[in-house]
Every structure is written in structure tokens, then in C-alpha cells.
N, C-alpha and C positions, 0 to 999 in steps of 0.2 A: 504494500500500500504506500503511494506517494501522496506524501503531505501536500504538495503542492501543486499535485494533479487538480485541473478545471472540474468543477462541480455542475456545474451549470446544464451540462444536458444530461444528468442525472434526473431520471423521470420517478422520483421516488413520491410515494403517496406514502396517508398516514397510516395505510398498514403493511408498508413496504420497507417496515424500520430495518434497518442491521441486525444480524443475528449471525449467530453460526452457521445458517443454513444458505445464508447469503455472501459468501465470500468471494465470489467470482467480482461482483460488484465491487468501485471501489467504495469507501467507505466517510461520511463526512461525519467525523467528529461531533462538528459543532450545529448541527439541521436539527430541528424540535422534530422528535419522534412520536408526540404523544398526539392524542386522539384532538385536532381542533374544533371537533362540534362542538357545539352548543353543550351544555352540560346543565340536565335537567335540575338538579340540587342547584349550582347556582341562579338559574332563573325562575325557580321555584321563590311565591312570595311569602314574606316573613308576615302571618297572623298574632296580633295582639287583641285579648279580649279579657272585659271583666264580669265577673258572674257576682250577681249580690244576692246573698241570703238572710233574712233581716236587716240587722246593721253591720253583717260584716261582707269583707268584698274578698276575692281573689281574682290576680290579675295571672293569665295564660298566657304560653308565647308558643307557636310550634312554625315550624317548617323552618325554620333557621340551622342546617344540616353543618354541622363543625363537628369537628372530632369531639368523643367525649370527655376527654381531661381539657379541651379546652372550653367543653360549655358548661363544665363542673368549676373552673374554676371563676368564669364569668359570673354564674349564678352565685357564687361564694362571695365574690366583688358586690354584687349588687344588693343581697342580702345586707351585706355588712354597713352599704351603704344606707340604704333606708331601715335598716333595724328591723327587720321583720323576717320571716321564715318563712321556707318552701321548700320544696323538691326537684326532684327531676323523676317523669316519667312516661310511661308507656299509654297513652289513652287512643278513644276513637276519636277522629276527626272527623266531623263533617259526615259520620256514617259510613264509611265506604272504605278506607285502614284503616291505623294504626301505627302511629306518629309515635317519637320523642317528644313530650310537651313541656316545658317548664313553669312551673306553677311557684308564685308569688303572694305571701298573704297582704292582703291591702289593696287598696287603688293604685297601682304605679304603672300604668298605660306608657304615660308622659313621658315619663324617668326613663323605661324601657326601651321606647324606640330613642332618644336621646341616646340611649348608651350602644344602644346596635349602629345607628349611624355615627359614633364614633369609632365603631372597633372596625370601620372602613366597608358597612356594606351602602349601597347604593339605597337613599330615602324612597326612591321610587318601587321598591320590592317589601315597603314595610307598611301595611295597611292594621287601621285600629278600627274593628268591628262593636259597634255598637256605638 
């Protein structure tokens, strides 16, 4: 393989990555191998919703797909910020799955999308139901 071999009519697609079974090809290091669609999780929109039972409220968040130590540790962030308690869990959505939901005690709608559009998701995929 020459490093300095022209890449350029290299007709490689995104499932035409390098591997062992392709080595007659030459090989471009530095070409994004990975899948460019659309990627349903990120264009998936983020649901905020509060449910009030007498006088107490609980605020929900699902479709917001992160690893889980990193929305365990968000929710741990947020908790601590507004002093209140929740979870993280498995519920129905909408009827039809079964989501990761994070459940918030209180009204913190506000707070929440504030805090997702800082952790750099786009405002336009964060919608507050109700």
C-alpha cells in the first residue's frame, strides 16, 4: 500500500469500508467509513411532559437516546440541581414501545429542556407536551 497513491477514483461506498477481505484495493486511511444516513436516535424528538396528581407533579423526558452512564449521570446533575428525586426507567410510550424514560419529581419542564439544549442537542428536537 502507497501512502501516497491518488485516492480519488477510489469508488468506495459506505459499505465498501477496508477490511481484510479487501486488500487488492488500495486503502485510504483517512475516508469516514461509517454509515452517513440519517441516524434514526438522532433525529428522533426529545418528549418533555408533566403528569399532576393532586398537588404533586412529575416531570418525564424520553426519546433522548445517550449512553447510559451518561444519562445517569445527567439525571444525577439535575437532581442535585433542583433538589428533588427521580429515576430512570423502562415505561410505555405513546402505547406502541417501550422507551428509556427519565422521571423527575416536580414541575421542571423548563429546567429540563434548558439543560438538554445545553448538553448541545438541537432546540428544534425538544418538544414540551402539555
Amino acid at each position: 500500500m502507497n501512502p501516497f497513491e491518488d485516492y480519488t477514483n477510489n469508488s468506495t461506498t459506505d459499505t465498501d469500508c477496508p477490511n481484510s477481505s479487501t486488500l487488492d484495493k488500495p486503502v485510504n486511511p483517512f475516508e469516514d467509513c461509517t454509515n452517513n444516513s440519517t441516524n434514526d436516535a438522532l433525529d428522533k424528538p426529545i418528549n418533555i411532559w408533566v403528569t399532576e396528581s393532586g398537588r404533586k407533579h412529575n416531570t418525564y423526558v424520553s426519546g433522548w437516546n445517550i449512553d447510559d452512564a451518561v444519562i445517569k449521570e445527567h439525571h444525577k446533575t439535575m437532581k442535585k440541581a433542583k433538589g428533588c428525586n427521580g429515576s430512570i426507567k423502562d415505561m410505555e410510550v405513546d402505547g406502541d414501545s417501550t422507551e428509556r424514560v427519565m422521571q423527575l419529581q416536580g414541575d421542571h419542564a423548563d429546567y429540563v429542556k434548558k439543560f438538554i439544549i445545553n448538553t448541545g442537542i438541537d432546540p428544534s428536537r425538544i418538544y414540551i407536551k402539555g
